[in-house]
C-alpha positions in Angstrom: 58.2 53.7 18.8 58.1 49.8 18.4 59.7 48.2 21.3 59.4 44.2 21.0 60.2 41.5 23.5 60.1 37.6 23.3 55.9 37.9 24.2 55.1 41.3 22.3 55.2 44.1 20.3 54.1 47.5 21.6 53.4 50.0 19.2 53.9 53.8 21.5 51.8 55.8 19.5 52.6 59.9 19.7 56.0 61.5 19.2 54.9 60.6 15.4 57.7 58.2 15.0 55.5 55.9 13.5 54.5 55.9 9.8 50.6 54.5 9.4 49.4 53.2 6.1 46.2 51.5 5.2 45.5 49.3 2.2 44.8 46.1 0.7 46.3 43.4 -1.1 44.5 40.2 -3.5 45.1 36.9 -2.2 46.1 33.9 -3.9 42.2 33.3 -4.2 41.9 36.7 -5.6 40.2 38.2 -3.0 41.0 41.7 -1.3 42.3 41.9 2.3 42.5 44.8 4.1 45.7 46.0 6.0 47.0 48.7 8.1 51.1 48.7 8.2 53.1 50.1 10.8 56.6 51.2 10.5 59.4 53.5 12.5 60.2 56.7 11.2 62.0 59.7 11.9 59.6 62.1 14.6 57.8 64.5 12.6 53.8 66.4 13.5 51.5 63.8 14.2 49.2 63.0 11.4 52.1 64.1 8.6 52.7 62.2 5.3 55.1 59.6 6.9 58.1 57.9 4.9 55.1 56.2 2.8 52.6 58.0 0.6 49.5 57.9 -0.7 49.0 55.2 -3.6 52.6 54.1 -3.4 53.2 50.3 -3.9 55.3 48.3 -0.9 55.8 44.7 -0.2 54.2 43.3 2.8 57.6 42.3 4.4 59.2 45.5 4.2 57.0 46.4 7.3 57.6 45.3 10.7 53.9 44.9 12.1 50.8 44.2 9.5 47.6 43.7 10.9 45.2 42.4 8.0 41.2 42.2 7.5 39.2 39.3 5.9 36.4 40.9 7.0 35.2 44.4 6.9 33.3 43.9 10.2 36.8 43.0 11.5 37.9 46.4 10.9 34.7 48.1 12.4 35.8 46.5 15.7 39.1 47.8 16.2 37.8 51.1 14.7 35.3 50.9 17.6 38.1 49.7 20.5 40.0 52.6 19.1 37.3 55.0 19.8 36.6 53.3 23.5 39.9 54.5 24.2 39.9 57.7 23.0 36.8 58.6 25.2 38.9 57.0 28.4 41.9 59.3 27.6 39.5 62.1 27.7 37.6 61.3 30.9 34.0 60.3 28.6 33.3 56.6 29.6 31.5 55.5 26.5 29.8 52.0 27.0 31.4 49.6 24.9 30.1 49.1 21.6 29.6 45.4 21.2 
């Protein structure tokens, strides 16, 4: 689910209400950025081909949350903070990474 206030947006992560798709974009400079898009769905088995598919072409605003990547290293870190939390859920403090 996304809930947002006036200071956030919290994206709840497991009922598989939320449709995760990564791609990338050229710039007006030409250059490729990364992104990861994030939009609400109807519940279905986590992991599931959401309400976007694989190689199908959206517009940026038709998604609520975007996060993009300049950098490839950017995306290593929250790759990495992603995994740090994983190993907290299941009781394995792992040192962090960086």
């Amino acid at each position: 689910m996304i809930n947002k206030n006036e200071k956030q947006i919290e994206l709840e992560f497991g009922k598989g209400d939320i449709c995760i798709a990564g791609g990338y974009f050229e710039n007006e400079k030409n250059e490729k950025v990364g992104l990861v898009t994030f939009i609400e769905q109807e519940p279905r088995e986590i992991g599931a081909v959401g309400i976007t598919t694989p190689y199908q072409e959206h517009k940026v605003g038709d998604f609520p949350v975007i996060m993009t990547f300049n950098k490839i290293e950017s995306i290593d870190v929250v790759i990495e903070q992603l995994e740090q939390a994983k190993y907290e859920m299941l009781g394995i403090p792992k040192k962090y990474l960086k």
